[in-house]
KOLVEX-569030 format. One record per residue (C-alpha): residue in one letter; x, y, z. Coordinates in steps of 0.25 Angstrom, whole numbers, padded with zeros to 4 digits. Layout:
BEGIN
+-----+-------+-------+-------+
: res :     x :     y :     z :
+-----+-------+-------+-------+
:   a :     X :     Y :     Z :
...
+-----+-------+-------+-------+
REM end
This chain:
BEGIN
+-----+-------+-------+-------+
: res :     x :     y :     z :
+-----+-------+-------+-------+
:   x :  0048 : -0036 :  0075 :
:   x :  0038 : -0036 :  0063 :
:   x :  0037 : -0049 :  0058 :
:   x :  0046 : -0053 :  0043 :
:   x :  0036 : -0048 :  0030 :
:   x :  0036 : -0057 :  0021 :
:   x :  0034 : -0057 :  0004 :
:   x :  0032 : -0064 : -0007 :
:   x :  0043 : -0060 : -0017 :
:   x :  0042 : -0073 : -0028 :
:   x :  0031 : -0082 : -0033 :
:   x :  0032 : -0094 : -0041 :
:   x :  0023 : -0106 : -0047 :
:   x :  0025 : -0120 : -0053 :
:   x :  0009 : -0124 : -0056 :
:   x :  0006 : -0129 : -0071 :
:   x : -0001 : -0120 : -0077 :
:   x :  0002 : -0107 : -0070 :
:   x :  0015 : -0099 : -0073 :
:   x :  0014 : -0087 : -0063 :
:   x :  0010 : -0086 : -0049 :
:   x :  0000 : -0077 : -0053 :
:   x : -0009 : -0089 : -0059 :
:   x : -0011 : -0094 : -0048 :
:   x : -0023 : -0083 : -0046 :
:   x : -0029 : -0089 : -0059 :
:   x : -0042 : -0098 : -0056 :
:   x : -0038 : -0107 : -0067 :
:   x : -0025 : -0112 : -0074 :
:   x : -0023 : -0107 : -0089 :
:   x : -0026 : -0120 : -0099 :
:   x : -0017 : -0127 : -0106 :
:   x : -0007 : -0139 : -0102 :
:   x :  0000 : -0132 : -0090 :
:   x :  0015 : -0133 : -0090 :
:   x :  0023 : -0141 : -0080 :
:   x :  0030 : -0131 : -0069 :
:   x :  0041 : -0138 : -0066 :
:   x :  0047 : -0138 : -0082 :
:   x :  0051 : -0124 : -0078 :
:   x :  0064 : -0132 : -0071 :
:   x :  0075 : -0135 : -0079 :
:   x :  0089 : -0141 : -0074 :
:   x :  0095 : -0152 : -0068 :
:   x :  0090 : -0160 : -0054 :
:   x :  0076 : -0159 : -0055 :
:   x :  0074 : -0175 : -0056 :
:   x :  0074 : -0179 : -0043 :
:   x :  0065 : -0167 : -0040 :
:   x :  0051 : -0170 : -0037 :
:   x :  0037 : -0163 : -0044 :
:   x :  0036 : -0155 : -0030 :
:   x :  0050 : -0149 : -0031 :
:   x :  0049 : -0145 : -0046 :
:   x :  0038 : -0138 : -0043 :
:   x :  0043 : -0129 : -0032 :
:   x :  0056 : -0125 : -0039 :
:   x :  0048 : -0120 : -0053 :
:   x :  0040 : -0112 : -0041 :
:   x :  0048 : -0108 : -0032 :
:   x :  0060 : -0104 : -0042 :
:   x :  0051 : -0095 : -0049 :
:   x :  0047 : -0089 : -0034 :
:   x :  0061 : -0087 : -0033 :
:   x :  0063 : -0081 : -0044 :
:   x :  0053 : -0071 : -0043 :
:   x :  0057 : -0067 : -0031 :
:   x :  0072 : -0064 : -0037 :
:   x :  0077 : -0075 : -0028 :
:   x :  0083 : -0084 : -0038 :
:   x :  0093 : -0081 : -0050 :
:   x :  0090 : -0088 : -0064 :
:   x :  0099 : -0098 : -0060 :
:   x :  0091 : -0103 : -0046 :
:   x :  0099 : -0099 : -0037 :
:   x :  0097 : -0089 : -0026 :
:   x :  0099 : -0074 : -0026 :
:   x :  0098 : -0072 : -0011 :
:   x :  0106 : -0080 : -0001 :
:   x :  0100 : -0095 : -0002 :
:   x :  0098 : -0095 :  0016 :
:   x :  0088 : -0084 :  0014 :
:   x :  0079 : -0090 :  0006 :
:   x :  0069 : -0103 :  0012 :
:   x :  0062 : -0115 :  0005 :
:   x :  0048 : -0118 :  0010 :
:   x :  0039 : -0128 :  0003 :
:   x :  0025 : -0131 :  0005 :
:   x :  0020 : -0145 : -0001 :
:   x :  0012 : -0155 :  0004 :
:   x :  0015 : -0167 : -0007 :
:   x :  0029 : -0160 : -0013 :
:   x :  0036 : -0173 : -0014 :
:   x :  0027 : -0184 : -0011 :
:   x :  0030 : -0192 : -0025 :
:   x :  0044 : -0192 : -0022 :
:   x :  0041 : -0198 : -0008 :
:   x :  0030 : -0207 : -0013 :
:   x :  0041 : -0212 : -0023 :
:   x :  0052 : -0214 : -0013 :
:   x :  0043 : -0222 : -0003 :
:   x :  0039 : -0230 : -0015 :
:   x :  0053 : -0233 : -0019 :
:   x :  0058 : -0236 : -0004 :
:   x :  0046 : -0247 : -0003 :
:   x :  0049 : -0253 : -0016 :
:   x :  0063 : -0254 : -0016 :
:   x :  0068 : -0249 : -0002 :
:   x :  0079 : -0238 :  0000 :
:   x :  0088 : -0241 : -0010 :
:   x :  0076 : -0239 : -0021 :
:   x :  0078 : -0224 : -0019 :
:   x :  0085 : -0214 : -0024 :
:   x :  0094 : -0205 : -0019 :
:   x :  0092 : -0192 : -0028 :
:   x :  0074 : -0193 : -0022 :
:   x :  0076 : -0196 : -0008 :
:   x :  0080 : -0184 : -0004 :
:   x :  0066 : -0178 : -0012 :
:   x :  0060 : -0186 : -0001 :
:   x :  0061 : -0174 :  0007 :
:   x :  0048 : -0166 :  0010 :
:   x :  0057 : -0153 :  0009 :
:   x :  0062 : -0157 : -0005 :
:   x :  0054 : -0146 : -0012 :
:   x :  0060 : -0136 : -0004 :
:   x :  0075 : -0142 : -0003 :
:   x :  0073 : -0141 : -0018 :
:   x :  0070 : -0128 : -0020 :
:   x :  0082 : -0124 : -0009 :
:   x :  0091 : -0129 : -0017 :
:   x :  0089 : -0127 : -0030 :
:   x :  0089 : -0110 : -0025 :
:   x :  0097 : -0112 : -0014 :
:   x :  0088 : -0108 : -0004 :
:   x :  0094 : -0112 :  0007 :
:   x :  0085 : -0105 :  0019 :
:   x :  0076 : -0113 :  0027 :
:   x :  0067 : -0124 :  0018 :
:   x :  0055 : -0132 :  0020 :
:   x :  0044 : -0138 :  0016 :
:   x :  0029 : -0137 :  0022 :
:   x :  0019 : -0149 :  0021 :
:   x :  0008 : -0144 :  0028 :
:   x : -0006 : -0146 :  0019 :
:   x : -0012 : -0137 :  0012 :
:   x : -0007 : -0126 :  0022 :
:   x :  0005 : -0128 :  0018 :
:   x :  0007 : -0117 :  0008 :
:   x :  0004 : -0108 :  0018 :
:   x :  0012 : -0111 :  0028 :
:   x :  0026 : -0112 :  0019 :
:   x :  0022 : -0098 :  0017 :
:   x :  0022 : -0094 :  0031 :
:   x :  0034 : -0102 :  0035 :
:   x :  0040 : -0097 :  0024 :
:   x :  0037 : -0083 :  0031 :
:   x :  0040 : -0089 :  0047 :
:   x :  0055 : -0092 :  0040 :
:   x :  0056 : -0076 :  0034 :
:   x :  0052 : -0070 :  0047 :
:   x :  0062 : -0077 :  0055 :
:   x :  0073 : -0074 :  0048 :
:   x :  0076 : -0090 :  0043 :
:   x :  0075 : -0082 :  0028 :
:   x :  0074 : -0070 :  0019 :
:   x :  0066 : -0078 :  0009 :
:   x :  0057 : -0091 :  0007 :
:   x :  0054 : -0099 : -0005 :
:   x :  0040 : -0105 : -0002 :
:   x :  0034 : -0116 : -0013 :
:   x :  0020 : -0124 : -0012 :
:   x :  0022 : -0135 : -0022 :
:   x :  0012 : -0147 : -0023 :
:   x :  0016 : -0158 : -0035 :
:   x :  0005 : -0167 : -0041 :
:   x :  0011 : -0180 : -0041 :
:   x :  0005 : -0197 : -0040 :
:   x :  0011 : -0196 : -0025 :
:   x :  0002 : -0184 : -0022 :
:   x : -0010 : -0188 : -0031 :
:   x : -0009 : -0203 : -0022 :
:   x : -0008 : -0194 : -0008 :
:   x : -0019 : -0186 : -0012 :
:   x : -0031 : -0193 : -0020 :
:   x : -0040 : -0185 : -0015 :
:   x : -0035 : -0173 : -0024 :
:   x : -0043 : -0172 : -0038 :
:   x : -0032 : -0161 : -0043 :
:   x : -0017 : -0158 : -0039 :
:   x : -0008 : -0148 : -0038 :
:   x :  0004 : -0146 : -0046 :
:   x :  0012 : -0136 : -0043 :
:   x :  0020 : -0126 : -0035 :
:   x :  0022 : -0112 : -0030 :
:   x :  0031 : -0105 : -0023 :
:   x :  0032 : -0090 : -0016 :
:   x :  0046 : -0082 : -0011 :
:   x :  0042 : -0075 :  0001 :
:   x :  0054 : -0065 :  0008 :
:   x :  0054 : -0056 :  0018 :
:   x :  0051 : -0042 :  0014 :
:   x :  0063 : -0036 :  0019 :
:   x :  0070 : -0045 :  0010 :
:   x :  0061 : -0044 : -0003 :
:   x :  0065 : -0027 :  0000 :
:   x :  0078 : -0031 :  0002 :
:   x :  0080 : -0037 : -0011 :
:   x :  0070 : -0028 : -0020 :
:   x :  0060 : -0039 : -0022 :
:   x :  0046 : -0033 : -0022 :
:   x :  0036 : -0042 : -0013 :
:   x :  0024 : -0047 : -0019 :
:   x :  0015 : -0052 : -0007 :
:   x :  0018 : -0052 :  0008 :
:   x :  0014 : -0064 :  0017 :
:   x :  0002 : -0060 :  0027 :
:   x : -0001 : -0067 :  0040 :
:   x : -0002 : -0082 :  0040 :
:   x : -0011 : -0092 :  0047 :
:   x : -0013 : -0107 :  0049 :
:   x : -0024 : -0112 :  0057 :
:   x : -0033 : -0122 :  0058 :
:   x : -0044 : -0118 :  0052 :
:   x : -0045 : -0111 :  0040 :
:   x : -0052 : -0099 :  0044 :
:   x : -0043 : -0096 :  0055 :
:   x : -0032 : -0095 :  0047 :
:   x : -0037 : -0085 :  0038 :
:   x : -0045 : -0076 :  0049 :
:   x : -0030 : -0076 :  0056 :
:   x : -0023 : -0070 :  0044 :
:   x : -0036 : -0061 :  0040 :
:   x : -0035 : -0055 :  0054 :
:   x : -0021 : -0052 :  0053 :
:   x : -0023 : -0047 :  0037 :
:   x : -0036 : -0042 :  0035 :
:   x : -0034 : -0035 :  0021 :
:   x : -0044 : -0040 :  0010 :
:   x : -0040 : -0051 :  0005 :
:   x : -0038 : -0051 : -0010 :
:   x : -0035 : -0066 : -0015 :
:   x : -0039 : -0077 : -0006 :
:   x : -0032 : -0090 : -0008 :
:   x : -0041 : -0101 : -0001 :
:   x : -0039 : -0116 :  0003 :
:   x : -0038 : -0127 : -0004 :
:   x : -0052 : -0133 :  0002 :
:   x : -0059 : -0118 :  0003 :
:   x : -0072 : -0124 :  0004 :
:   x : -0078 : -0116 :  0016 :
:   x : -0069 : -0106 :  0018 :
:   x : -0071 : -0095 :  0007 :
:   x : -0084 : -0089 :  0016 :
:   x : -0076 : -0073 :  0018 :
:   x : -0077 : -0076 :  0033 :
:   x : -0066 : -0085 :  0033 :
:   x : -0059 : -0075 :  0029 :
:   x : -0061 : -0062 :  0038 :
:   x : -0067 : -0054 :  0026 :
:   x : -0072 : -0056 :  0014 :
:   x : -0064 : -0061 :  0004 :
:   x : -0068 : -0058 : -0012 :
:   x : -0072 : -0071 : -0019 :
:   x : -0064 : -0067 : -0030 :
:   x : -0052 : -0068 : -0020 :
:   x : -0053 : -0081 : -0018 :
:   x : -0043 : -0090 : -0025 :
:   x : -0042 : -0104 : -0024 :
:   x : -0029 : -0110 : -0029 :
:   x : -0036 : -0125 : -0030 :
:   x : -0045 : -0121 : -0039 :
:   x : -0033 : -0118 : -0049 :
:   x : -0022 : -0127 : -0044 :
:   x : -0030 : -0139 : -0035 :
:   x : -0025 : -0143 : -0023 :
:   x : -0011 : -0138 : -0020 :
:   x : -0009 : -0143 : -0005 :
:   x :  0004 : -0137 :  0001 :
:   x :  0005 : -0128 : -0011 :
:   x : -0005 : -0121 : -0010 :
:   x : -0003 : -0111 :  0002 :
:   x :  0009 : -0108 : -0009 :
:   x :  0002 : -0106 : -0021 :
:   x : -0010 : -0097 : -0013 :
:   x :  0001 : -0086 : -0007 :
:   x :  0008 : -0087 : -0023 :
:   x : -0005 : -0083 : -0029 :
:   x : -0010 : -0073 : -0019 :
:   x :  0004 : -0065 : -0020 :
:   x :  0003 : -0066 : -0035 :
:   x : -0011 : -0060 : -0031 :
:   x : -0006 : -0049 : -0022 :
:   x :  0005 : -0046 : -0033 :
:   x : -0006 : -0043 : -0043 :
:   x : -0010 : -0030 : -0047 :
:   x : -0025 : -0034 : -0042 :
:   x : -0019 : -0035 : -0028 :
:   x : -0013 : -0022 : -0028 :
:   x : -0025 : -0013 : -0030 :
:   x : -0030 : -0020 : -0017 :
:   x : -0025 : -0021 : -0002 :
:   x : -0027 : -0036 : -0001 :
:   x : -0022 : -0048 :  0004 :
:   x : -0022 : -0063 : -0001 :
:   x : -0025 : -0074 :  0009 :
:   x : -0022 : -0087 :  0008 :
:   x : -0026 : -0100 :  0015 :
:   x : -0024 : -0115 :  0013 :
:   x : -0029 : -0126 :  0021 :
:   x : -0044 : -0126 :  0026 :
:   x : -0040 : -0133 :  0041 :
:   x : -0053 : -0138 :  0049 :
:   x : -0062 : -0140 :  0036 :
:   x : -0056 : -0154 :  0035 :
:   x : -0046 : -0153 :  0023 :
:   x : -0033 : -0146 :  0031 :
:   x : -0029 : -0145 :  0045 :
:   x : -0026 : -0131 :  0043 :
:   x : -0026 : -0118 :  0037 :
:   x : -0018 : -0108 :  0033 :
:   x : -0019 : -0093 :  0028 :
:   x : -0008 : -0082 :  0024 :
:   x : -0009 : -0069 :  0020 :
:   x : -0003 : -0063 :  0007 :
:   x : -0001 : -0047 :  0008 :
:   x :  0003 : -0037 : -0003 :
:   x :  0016 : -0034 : -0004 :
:   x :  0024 : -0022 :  0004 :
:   x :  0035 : -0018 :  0001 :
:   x :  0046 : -0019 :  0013 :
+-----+-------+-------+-------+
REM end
């Protein structure tokens, strides 16, 4: 049996100062006081909710949306099990745990609250987002550094090709917040910010008329940076068009790390743009290289994006990972 193909059939961002996926190709953001992302919610219930969360729903409904998976009233146009949550964030909702532990060792148990408890959860994100569409497929949330974008993308694909679902909501989303600025104060910028793929089996996409925009490739995580992108560059070894490097890419842009020479001007750094975005990175990589391979550069030219997080054995990360993003066929 030939393995699932999976596509990419909705993009969406939440990152002041850009308002379309497509941006996130820019080598700097446009001037100006950048608006807030998540004033695009409105409506009851959103107190309780932490920066994290807000984040991933002005995201992730606008992936939903894109991909004609929601109606203008939220709610599901396809049956709610067929459709998954996964979540990649590293920090997500540190400030509501910093405050809760803060409020316990002050004032005990009964100093809490019963309506920010249950945010405690490290799968609140994606709860969240389940609920609100009623997504009620297979949910969760990956906190696994900077690799972790990546590795909600291919879980995300490990849950399409057994069959657990047709279609998966997948969301990086990093917050900047006094909790993450005291856990991290090595950082000189922070992230703020959130983006969000839908990717769907190509039998479904076909199924329902929706005309894919990219198509995942192989997948590696390794432990060294170089032997996850050789793995994937053996088993796709088209050019590669749009080149979306590490965080920490010092060292690894010679065009031997990546089986064939790679075209300076294909190389995009997404921290030189946004700063470090931790476990949302591997998200916002896959958004931009399919807004890439939607463009009408891409389709004069059989080529591929590549994207890798984490640099593994150069001391910043234990691991790395690497994924593939291949132009669209239609099923």
């Amino acid at each position: 049996m030939s393995p699932t193909r999976v596509v990419v059939t909705g993009l969406g961002t939440a990152v002041s100062g850009l308002d379309t996926p497509g941006e996130l190709l820019g080598d700097r953001r446009p001037a100006g006081a950048p608006l807030d992302p998540v004033d695009r919610l409105t409506g009851r219930g959103l107190r309780y909710k932490d920066r994290a969360t807000k984040l991933a729903m002005v995201a992730g409904r606008e992936a939903l949306a894109a991909a004609g998976l929601i109606g203008a009233d939220n709610a599901s146009t396809v049956p709610g099990e067929s459709v998954g949550t996964v979540v990649s964030t590293n920090f997500g909702n540190v400030d509501t745990v910093c405050e809760t532990v803060e409020t316990i060792a002050r004032d005990t148990y009964l100093g809490t609250s019963p309506m920010l408890l249950p945010a405690t959860s490290s799968n609140v994100v994606a709860s969240w987002l389940a609920i609100t569409h009623g997504l009620r497929g297979a949910n969760l949330t990956l906190c696994n550094g900077r690799t972790s974008g990546l590795d909600a993308v291919n879980w995300a694909r490990l849950l399409i090709g057994s069959g657990r679902v047709e279609r998966v909501l997948v969301v990086g989303v990093e917050p900047d917040n006094p909790a993450v600025r005291h856990l991290t104060p090595e950082q000189g910028a922070f992230f703020d910010g959130a983006a969000a793929l839908v990717l769907e089996s190509a039998a479904s996409a076909a199924a329902r008329g929706v005309r894919p925009l990219a198509e995942l490739g192989p997948y590696a995580r390794r432990a060294e940076h170089t032997r996850a992108v050789a793995e994937v560059r053996a088993q796709e070894p088209r050019a590669v068009g749009l080149w979306c490097v590490p965080e920490h890419p010092e060292g690894i842009r010679a065009p031997g790390a990546c089986l064939g020479t790679v075209p300076a001007g294909a190389v995009h750094d997404l921290s030189d743009l946004l700063g470090p975005s931790s476990g949302a990175l591997g998200v916002l990589q896959c958004v931009a290289g399919t807004a890439w391979l939607a463009g009408a550069a891409a389709a004069e030219a059989d080529a591929v994006v590549l994207a890798s997080a984490g640099t593994g054995d150069s001391g910043q990360d234990d691991a790395a990972a690497a994924l593939v993003l291949t132009p669209a066929v239609s099923a």
